[in-house]
PDB file of N, CA, C and O in Angstrom:
ATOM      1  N   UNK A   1     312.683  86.066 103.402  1.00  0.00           N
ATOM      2  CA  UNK A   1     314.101  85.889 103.204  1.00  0.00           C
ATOM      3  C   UNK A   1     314.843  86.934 104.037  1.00  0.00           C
ATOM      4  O   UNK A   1     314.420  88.075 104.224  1.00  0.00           O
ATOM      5  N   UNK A   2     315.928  86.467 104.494  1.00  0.00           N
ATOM      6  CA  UNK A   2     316.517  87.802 105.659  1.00  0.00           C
ATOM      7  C   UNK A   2     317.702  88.214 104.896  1.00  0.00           C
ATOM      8  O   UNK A   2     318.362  87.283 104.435  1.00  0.00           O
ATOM      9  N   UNK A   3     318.033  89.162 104.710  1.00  0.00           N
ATOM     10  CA  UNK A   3     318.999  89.755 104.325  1.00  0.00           C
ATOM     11  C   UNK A   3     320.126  90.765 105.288  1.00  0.00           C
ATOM     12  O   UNK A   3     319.743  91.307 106.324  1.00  0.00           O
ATOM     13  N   UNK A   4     321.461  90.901 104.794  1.00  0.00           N
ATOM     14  CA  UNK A   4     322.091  91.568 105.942  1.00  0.00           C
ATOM     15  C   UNK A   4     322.647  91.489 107.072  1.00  0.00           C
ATOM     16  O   UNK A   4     323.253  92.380 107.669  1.00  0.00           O
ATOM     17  N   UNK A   5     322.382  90.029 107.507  1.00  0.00           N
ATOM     18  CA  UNK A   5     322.688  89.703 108.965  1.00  0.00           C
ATOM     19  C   UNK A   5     323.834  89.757 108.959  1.00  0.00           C
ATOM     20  O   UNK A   5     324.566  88.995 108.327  1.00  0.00           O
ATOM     21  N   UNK A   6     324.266  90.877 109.825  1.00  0.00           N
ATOM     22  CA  UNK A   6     325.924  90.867 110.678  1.00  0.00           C
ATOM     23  C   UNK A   6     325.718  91.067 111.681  1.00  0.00           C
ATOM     24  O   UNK A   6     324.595  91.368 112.084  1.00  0.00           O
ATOM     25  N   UNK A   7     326.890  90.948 112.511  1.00  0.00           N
ATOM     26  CA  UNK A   7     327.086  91.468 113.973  1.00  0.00           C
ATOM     27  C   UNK A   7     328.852  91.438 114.300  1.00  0.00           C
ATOM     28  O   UNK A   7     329.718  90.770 113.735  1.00  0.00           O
ATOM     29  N   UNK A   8     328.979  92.430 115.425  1.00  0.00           N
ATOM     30  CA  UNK A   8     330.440  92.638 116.118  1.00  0.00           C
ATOM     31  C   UNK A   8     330.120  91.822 117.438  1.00  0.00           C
ATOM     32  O   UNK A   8     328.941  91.818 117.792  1.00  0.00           O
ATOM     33  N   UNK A   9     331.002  91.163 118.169  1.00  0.00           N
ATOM     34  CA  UNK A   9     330.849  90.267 119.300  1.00  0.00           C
ATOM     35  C   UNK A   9     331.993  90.476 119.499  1.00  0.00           C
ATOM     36  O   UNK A   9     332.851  90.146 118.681  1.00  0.00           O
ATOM     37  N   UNK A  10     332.352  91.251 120.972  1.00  0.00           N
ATOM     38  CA  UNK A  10     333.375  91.492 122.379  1.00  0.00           C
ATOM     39  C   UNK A  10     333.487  90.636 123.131  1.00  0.00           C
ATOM     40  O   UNK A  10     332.350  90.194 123.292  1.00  0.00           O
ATOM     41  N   UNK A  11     334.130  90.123 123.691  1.00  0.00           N
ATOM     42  CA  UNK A  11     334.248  89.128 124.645  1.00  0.00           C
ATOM     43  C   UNK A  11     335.069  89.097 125.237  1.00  0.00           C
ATOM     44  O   UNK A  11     336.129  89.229 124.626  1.00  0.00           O
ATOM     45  N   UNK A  12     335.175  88.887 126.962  1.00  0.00           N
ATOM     46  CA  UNK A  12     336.165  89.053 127.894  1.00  0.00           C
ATOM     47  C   UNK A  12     336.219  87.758 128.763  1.00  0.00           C
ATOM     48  O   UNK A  12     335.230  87.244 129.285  1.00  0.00           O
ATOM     49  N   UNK A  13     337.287  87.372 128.836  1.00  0.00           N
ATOM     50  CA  UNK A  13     337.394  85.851 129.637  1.00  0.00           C
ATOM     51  C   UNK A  13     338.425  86.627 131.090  1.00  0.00           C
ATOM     52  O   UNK A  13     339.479  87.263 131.095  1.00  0.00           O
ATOM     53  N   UNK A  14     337.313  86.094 132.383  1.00  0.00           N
ATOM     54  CA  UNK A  14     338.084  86.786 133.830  1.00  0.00           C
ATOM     55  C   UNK A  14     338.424  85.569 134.518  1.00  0.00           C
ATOM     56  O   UNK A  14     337.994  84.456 134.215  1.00  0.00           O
ATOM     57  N   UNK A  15     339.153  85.813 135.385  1.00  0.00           N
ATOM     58  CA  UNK A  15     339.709  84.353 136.544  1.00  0.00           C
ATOM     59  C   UNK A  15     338.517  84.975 137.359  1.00  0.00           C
ATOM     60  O   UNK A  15     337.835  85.982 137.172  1.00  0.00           O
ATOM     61  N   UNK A  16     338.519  83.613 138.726  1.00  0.00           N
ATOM     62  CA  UNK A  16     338.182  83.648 140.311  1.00  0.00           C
ATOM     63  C   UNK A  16     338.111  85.090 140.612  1.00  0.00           C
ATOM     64  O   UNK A  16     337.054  85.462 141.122  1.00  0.00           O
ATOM     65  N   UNK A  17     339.161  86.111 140.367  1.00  0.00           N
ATOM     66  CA  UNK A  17     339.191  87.144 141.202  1.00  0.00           C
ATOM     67  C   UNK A  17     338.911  88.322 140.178  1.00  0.00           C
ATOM     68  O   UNK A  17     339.123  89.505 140.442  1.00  0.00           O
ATOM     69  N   UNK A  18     338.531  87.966 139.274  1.00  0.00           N
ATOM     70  CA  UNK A  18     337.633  88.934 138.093  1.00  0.00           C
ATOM     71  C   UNK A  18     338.641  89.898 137.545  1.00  0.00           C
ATOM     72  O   UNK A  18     338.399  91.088 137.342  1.00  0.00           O
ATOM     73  N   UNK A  19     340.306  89.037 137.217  1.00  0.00           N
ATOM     74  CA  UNK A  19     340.748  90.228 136.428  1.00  0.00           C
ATOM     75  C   UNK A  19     340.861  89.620 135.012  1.00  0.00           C
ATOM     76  O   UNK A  19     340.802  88.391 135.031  1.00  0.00           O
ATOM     77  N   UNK A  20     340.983  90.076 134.002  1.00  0.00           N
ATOM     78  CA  UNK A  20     340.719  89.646 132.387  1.00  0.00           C
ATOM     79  C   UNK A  20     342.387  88.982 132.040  1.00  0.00           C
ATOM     80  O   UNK A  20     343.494  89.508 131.925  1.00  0.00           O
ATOM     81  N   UNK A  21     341.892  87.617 131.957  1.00  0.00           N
ATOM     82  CA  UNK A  21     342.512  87.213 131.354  1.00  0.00           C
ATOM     83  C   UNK A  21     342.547  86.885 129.917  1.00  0.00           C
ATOM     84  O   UNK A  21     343.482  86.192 129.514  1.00  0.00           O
ATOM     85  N   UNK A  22     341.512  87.357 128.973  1.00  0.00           N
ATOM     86  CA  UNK A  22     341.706  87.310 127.761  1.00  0.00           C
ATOM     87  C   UNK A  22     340.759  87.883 127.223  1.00  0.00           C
ATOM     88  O   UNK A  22     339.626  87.728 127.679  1.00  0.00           O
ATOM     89  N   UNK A  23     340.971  88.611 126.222  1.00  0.00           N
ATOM     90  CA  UNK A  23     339.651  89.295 125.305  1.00  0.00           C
ATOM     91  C   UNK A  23     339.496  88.965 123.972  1.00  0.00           C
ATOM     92  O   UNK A  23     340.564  88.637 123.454  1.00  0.00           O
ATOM     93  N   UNK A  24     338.485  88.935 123.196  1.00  0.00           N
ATOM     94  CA  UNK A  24     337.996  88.406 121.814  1.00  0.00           C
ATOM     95  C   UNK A  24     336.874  89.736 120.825  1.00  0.00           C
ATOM     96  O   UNK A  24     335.834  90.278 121.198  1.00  0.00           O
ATOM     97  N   UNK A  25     337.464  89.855 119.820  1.00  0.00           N
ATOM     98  CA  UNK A  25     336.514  90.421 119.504  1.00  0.00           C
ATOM     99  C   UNK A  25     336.615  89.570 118.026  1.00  0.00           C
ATOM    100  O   UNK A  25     337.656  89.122 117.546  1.00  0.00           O
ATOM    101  N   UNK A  26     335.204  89.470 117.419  1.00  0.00           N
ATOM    102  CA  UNK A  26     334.839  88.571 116.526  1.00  0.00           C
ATOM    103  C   UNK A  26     333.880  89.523 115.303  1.00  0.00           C
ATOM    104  O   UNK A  26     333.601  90.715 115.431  1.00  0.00           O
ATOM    105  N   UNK A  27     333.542  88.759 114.291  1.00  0.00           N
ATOM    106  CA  UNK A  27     332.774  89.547 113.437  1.00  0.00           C
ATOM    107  C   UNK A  27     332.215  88.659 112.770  1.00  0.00           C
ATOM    108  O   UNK A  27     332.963  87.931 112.117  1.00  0.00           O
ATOM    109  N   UNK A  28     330.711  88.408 112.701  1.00  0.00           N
ATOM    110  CA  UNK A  28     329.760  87.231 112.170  1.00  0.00           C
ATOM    111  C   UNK A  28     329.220  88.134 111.068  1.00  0.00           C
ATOM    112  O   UNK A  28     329.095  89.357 111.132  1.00  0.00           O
ATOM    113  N   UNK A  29     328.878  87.216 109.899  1.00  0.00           N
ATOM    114  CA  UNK A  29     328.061  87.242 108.613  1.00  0.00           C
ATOM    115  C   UNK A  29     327.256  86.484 108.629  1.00  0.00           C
ATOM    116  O   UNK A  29     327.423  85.671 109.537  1.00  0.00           O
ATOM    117  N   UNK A  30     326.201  86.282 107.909  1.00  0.00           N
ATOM    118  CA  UNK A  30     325.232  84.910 107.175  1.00  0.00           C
ATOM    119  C   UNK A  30     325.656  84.856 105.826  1.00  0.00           C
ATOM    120  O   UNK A  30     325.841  85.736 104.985  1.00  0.00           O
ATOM    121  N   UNK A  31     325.798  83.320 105.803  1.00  0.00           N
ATOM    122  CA  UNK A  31     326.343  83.063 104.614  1.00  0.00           C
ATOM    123  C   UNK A  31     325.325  82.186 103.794  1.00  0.00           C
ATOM    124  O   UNK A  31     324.737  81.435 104.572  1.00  0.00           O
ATOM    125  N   UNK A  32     324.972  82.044 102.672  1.00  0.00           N
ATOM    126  CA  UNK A  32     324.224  81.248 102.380  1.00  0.00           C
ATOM    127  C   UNK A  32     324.887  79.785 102.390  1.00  0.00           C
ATOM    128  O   UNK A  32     326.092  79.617 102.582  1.00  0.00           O
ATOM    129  N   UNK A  33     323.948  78.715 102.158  1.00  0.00           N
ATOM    130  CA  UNK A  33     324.434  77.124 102.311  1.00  0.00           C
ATOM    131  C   UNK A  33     324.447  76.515 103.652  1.00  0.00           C
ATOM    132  O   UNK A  33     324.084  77.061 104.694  1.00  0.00           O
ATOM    133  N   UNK A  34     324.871  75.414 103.519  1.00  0.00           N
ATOM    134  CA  UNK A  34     325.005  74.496 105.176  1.00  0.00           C
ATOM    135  C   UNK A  34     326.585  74.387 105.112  1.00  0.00           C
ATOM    136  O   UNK A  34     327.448  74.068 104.295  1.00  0.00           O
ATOM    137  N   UNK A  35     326.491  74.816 106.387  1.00  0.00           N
ATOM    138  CA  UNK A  35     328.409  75.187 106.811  1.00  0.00           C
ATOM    139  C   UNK A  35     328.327  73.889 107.563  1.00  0.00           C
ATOM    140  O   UNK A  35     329.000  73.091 106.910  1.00  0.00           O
ATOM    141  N   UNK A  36     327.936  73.421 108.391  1.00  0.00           N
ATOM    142  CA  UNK A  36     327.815  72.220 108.919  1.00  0.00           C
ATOM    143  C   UNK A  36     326.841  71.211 108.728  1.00  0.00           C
ATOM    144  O   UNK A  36     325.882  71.272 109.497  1.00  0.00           O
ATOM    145  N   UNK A  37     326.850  69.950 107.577  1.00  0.00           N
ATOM    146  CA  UNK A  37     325.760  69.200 107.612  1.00  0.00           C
ATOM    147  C   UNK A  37     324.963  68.560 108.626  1.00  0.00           C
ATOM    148  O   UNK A  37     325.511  68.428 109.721  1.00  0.00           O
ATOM    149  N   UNK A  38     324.180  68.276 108.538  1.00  0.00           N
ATOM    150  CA  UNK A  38     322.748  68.018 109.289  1.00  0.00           C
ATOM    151  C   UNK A  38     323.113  66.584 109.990  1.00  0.00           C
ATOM    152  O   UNK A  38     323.857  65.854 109.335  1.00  0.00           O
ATOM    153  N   UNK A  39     322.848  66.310 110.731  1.00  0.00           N
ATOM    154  CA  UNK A  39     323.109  64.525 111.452  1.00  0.00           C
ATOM    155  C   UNK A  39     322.020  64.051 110.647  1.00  0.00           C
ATOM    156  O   UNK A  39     321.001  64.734 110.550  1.00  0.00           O
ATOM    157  N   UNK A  40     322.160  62.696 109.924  1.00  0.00           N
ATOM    158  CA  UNK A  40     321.141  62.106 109.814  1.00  0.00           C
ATOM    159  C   UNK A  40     320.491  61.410 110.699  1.00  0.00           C
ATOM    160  O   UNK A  40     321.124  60.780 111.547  1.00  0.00           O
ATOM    161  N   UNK A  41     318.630  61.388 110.655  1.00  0.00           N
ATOM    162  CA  UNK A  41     317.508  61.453 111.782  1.00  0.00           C
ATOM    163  C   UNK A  41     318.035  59.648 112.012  1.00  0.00           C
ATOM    164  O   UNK A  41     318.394  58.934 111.076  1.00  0.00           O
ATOM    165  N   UNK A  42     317.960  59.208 113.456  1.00  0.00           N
ATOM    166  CA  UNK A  42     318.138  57.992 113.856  1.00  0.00           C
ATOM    167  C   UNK A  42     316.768  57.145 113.525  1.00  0.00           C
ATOM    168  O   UNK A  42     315.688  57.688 113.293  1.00  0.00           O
ATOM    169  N   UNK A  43     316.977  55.809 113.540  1.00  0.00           N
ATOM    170  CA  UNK A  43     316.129  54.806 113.315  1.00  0.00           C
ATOM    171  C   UNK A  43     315.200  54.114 113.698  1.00  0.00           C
ATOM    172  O   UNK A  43     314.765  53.213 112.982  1.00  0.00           O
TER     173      UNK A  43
END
């Protein structure tokens, strides 16, 4: 069983000429459950 999972995630979006046009910073958990259900398997 995993316990604890976090993380910090930075992120920089640049144009053609590599100057930053936008930055992100984010913050992930694990959550228990299905956040997105499963496709059901085709036929």
């Amino acid at each position: 069983m995993l316990r604890g999972r976090h993380g910090i995630y930075d992120m920089r979006v640049t144009n053609q000429r590599g100057e930053v046009v936008a930055m992100f910073r984010g913050k992930s958990a694990q959550i228990p459950g299905t956040v997105v259900p499963e496709a059901p398997e085709a036929a």
